[in-house]
C-alpha positions in Angstrom: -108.8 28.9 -34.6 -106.6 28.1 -37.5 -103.9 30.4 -35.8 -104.0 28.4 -32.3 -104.2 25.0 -34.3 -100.8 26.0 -36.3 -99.3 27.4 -32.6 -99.9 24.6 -30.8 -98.2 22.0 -33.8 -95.0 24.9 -33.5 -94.8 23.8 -30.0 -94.9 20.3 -30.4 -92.8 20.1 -33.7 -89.9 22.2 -31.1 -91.0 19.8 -28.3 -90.0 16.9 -30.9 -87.0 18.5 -32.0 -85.2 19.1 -28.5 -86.3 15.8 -27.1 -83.6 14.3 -28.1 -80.1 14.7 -27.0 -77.7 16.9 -28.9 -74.5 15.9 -27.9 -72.3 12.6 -28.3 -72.1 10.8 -24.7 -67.9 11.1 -25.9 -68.8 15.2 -24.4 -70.4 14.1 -21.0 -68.8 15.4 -18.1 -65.6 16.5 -20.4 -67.5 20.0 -21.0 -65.1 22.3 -18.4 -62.0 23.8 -18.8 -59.6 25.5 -16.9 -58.4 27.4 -19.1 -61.4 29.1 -21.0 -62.5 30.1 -17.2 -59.1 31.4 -16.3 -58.1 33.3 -19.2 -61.2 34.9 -19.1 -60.8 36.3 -15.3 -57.3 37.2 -16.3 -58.6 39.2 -19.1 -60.6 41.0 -17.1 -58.9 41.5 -13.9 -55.0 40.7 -14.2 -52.4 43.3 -14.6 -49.9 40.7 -14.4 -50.8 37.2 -16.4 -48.4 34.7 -15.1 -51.0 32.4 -15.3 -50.9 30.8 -18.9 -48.0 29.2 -20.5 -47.1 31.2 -23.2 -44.2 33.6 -23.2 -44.6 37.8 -23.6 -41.5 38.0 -25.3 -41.0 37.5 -29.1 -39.3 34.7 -30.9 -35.5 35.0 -31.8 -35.1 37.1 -34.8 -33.5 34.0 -37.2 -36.8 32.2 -36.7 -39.3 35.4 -37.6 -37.0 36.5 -40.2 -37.6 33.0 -42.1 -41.4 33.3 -41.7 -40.7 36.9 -42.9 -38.9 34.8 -46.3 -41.7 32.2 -46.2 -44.7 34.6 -46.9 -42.9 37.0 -49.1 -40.2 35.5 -51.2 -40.8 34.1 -54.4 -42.0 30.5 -53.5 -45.3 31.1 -54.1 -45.9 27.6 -53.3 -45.3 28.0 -49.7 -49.0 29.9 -49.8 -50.7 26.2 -50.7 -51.1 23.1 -49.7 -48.1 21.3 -48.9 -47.3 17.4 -47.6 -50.3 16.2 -45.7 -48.1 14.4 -43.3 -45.5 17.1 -43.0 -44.3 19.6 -44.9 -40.7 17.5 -47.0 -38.3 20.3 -45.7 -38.8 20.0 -42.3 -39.7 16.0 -41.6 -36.6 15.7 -43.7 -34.8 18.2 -41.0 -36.7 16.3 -38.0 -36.1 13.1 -39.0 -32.1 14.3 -38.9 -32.0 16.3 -36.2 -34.0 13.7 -33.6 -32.2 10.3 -35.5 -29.1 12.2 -34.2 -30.3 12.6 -30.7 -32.0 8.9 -30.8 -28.5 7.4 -32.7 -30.7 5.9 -35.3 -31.8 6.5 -38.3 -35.1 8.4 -39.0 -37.0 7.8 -42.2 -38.9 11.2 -43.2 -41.6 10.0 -44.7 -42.6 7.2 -41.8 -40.9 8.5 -38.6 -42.0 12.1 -38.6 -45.5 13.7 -38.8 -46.4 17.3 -38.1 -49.5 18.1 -36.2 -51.5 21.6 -35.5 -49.2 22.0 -32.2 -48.1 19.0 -30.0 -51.8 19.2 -28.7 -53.5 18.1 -31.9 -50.2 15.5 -31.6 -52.1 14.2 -28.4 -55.5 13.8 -30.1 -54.1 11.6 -32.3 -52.3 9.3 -30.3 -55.5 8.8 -28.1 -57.5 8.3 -31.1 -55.6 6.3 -33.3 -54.2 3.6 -29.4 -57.4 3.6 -27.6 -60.1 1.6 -27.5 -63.0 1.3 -25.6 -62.6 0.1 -21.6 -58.5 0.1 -22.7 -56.9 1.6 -19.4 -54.4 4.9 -20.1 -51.8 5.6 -17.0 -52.0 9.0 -16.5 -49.0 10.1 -13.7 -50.1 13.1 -11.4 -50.3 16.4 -11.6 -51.0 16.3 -15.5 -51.1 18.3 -18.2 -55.3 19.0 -17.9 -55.9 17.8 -21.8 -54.9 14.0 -21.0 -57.5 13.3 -19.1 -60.5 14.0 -21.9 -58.6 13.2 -24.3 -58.7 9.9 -23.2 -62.3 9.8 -21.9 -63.5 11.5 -25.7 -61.6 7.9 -27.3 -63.7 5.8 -25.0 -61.1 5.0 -22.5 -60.3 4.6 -19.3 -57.6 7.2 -16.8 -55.5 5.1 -14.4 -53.8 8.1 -12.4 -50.5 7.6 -10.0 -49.6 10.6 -8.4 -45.9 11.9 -8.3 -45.6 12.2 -3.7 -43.6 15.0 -2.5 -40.7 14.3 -0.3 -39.8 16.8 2.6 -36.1 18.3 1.5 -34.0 18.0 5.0 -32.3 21.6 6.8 -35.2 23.1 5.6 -34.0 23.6 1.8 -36.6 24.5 -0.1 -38.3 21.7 -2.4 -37.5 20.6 -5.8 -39.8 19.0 -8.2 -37.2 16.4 -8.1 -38.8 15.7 -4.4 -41.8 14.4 -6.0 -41.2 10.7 -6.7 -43.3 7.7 -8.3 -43.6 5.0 -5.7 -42.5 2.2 -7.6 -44.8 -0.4 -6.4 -47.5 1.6 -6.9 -46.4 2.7 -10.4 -46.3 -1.4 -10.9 -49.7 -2.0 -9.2 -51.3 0.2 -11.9 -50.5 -1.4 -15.0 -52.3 -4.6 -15.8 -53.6 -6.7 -19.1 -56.4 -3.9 -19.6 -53.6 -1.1 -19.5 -53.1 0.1 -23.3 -50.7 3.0 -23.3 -49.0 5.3 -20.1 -48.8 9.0 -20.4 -45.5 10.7 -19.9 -44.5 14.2 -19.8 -41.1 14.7 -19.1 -39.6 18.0 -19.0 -43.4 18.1 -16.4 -46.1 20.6 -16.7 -46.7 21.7 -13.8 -44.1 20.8 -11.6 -41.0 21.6 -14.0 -40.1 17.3 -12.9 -37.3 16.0 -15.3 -37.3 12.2 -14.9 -34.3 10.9 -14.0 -33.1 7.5 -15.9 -33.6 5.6 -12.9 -37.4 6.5 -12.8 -37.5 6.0 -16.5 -36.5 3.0 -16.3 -38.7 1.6 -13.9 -41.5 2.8 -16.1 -40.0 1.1 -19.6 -39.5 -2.1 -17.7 -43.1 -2.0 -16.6 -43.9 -1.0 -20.5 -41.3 -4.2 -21.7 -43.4 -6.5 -19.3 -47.0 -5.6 -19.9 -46.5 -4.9 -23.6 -48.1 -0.9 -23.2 -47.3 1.6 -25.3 -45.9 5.3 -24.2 -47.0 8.2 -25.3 -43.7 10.5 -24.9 -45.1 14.6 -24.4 -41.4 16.1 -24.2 -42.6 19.7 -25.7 -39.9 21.1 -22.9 -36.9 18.9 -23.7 -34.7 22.0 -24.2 -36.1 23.9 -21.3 -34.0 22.1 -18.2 -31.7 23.8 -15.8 -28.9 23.1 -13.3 -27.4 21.2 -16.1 -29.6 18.9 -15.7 -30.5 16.3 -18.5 -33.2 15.6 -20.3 -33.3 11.5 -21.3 -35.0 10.4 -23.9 -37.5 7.4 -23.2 -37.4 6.2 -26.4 -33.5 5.7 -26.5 -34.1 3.2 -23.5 -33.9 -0.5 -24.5 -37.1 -2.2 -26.0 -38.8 1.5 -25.7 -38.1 2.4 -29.5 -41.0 0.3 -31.1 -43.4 1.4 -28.4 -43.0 4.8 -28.2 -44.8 8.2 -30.2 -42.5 11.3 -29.6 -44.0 14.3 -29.3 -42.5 18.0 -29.7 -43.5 22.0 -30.4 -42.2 24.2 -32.1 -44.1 26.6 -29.6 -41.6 25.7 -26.8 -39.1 25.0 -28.6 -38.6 28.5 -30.5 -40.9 30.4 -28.2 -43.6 31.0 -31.0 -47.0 29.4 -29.4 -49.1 30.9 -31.9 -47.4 29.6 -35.0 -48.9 25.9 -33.5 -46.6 23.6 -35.3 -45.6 20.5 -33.5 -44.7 16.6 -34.4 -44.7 13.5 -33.5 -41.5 11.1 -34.2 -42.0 7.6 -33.6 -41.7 3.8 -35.2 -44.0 3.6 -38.5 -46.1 0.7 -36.8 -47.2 3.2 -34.5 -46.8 6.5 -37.0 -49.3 5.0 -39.4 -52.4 5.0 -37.5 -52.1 8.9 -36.3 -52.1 9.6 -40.0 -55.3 7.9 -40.3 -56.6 10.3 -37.6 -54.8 13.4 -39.0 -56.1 13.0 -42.6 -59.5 12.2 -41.0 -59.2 15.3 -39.0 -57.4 18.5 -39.6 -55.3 16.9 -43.2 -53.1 19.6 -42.9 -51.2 21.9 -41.5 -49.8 25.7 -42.2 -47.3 25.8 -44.8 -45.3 29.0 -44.1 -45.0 28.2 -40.6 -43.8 24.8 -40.7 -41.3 26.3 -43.6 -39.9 28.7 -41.3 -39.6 26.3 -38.2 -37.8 24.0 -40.9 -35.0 26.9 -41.4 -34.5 27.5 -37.5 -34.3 23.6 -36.8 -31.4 24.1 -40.3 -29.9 26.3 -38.1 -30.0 24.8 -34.7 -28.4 21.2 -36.2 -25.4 23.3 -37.6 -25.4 25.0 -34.0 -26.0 21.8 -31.5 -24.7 22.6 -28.4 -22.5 25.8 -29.1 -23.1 28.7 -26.9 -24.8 30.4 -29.9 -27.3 27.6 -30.4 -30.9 29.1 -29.4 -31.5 25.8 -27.5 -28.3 26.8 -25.3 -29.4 30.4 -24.5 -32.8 30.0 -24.1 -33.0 28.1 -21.0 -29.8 29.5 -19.9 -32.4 32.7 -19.8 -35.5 30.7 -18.6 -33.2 29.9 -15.4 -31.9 33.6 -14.5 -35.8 34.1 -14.5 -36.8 31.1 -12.6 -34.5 31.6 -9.8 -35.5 35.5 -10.1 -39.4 34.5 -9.5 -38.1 32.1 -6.4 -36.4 34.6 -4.5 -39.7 36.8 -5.0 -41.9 34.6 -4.0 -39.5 33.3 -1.0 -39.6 36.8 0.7 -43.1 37.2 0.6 -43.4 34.0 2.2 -45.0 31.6 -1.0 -43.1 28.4 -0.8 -41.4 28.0 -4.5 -40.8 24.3 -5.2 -37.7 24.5 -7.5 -38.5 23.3 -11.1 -35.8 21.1 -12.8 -37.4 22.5 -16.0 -39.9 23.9 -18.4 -41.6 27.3 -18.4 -43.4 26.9 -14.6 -42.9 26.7 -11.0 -45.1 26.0 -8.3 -45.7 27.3 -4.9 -47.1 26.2 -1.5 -49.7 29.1 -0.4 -50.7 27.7 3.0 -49.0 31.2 4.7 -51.2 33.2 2.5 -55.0 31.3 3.5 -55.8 33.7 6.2 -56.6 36.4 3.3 -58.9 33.3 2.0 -61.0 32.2 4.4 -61.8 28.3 3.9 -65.6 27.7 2.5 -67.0 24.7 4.6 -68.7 22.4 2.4 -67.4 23.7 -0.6 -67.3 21.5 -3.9 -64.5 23.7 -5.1 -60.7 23.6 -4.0 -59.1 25.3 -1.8 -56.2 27.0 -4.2 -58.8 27.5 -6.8 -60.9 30.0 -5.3 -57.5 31.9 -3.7 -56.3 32.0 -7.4 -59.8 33.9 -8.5 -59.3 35.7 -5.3 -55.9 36.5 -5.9 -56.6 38.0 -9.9 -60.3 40.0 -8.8 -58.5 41.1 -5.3 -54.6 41.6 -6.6 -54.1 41.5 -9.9 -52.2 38.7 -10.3 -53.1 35.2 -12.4 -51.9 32.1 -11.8 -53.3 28.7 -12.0 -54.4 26.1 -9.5 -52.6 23.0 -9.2 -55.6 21.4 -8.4 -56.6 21.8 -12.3 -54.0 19.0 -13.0 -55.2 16.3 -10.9 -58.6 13.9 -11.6 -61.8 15.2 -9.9 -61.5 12.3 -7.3 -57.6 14.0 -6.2 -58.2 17.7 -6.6 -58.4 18.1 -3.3 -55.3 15.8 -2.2 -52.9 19.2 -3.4 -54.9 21.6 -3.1 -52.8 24.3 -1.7 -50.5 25.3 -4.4 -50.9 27.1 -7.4 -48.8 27.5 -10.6 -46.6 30.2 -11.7 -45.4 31.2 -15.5 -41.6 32.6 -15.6 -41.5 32.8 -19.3 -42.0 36.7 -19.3 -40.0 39.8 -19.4 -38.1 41.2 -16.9 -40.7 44.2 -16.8 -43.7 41.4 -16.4 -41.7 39.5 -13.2 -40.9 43.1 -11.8 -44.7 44.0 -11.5 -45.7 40.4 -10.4 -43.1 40.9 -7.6 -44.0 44.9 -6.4 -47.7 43.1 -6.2 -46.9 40.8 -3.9 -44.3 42.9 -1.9 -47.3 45.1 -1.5 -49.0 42.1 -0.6 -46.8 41.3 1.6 -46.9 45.0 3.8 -50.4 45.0 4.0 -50.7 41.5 6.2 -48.1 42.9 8.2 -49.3 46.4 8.6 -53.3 45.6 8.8 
């Protein structure tokens, strides 16, 4: 008796302890993520990953040669802690290098901060801006972290989608063919509206906003007194000589605008995760609240070494031995590689402008994906688990960078990596050319 008596209060003292919910309400609905589910089917089916964002080739060797320094030279400092805020070498480098391409000057100490990566940049911003019910512009597609982020700080996603624009004499598209309406840009914004998202180099179209359409967005910014969050981690990744334009260097933008950069796509080193905002001290001071309430700090050696290849790139700027000259000069021969591949097998490449993807129409490809009536799940998502279980081959669905209510408004593309090896964008395209023989020879 004694045994069933002390059984029975076990149940009800577990009972009692799992009544109650675990998790924060800022978690509901925020729990899934594209990329946890997709790198794991890539992991266990792709022979070709041109799925994430990340390239397969190293760093240039300046950049790992100073890391090299950084761990074993005789600063033994560089093993501790360093500047919470930013390690002094490279803010000081930063706050030069980006006061040069602002024409203004950049205090070290206030304009700069260094972050884990330009994601934990992100966190911050949202944090340190947003309040509850305050409204966040979000333009679509969208890098997928925006949207929680924004949710997790108790606000509230606006989205405007970027509408694509047939190209005449059957070109193929651009991502300069999708376009903000303007009126509808303007409808959005409103006394409730606290900050708008921009990401220009775009992830996942490879969109570089022209100065026209960055204009129309600081004037709406001017009017309604909203701040911009600037995610330019691909400002040195544009092609066709194309340029990339500051928002910040626009008039009355300055004061309202955080900066934010990577070291990841700037020197091809993802892992390393050093990034940084740059930005007016007004707004500066609050994500240090949030940083040295969150992470404090970030690696030392790293951010040492990225300090020595930003030295090097300011003595550089814009000579043809400059990293940020050859890199996207690179980036483009295999950009317009990967079009011509996926042209011939009949995937419709919309042209980036920029960064490290491109995305293409599969609507000629659907017949090896039958269509699921009643299915809560996009179309291109389940051909991109399809196409890694069945081919091989990982990619990403734009549908993954719309909001839940839009996913199924674009649902017939899916998004392409470039930043590989010749060898990696060889065996994506002898997949798809076999791809391509069996529909024709059933």
């Amino acid at each position: 008796l004694p045994l069933v008596k002390a059984s029975n209060s076990l149940s009800l003292s577990l009972q009692a302890k799992m009544s109650r919910p675990v998790q924060a309400r800022r978690l509901e609905g925020i729990d899934k993520n594209i990329w946890v589910e997709f790198v794991k089917l890539a992991a266990t089916y792709s022979t070709v990953n041109l799925g994430q964002g990340f390239p397969d080739f190293p760093p240039p060797d300046f950049l790992k040669e100073a890391f090299v320094r950084a761990l074993s030279g005789e600063n033994h400092m560089l093993h501790q802690y360093t500047r919470a805020f930013g390690h002094p070498p490279l803010v000081k480098i930063l706050a030069q290098f980006f006061g040069k391409l602002l024409g203004r000057d950049l205090d070290p100490m206030t304009n700069v901060m260094v972050t884990v990566g330009a994601y934990q940049a992100l966190f911050c911003c949202f944090q340190a801006f947003v309040d509850d019910g305050d409204e966040v512009i979000i333009i679509e597609p969208f890098f997928d972290c925006y949207e929680p982020m924004v949710k997790m700080a108790g606000g509230m996603p606006v989205f405007v989608p970027l509408r694509p624009k047939a190209p005449k004499d059957g070109k193929l598209m651009s991502s300069a063919d999708w376009q903000l309406d303007p009126a509808e840009l303007a409808s959005k914004f409103s006394d409730r509206t606290k900050a708008i998202v921009l990401n220009s180099p775009n992830n996942p179209l490879g969109k570089v906003f022209s100065r026209g359409e960055l204009e129309v967005i600081a004037d709406l910014c001017v009017k309604y007194d909203v701040l911009c969050i600037s995610d330019e981690v691909y400002e040195w990744l544009v092609y066709d000589g194309k340029e990339h334009i500051r928002i910040a260097s626009l008039q009355g933008m300055w004061d309202r605008t955080v900066i934010i950069g990577s070291a990841g796509k700037t020197f091809s080193a993802t892992g390393w995760k050093v990034g940084w905002t740059v930005g007016p001290n007004r707004l500066l001071q609050h994500l240090c609240t949030v940083h040295q309430n969150s992470v404090y700090h970030c690696a030392t050696a790293a951010q040492e070494a990225v300090a020595q290849g930003f030295q090097r790139e300011l003595k550089l700027y814009g000579k043809p031995e400059s990293y940020f000259v050859q890199l996207p000069k690179e980036l483009q021969q295999k950009r317009d590689w990967l079009v011509q591949s996926l042209d011939a097998v009949g995937m419709k490449p919309i042209i980036p402008e920029g960064t490290y993807f491109l995305v293409a129409d599969i609507s000629k490809f659907k017949s090896d994906v039958p269509d699921v009536p009643d299915s809560d799940e996009p179309y291109d998502s389940r051909f991109a688990k399809w196409m890694v279980k069945n081919k091989g081959l990982a990619a990403i669905p734009l549908s993954a960078f719309y909001c839940g209510a839009h996913k199924n408004n674009y649902n017939h593309f899916i998004r392409f990596c470039f930043a590989k090896e010749e060898a990696t964008l060889k065996a994506a395209n002898d997949i798809l050319q076999k791809w391509k023989w069996e529909k024709t020879n059933p």
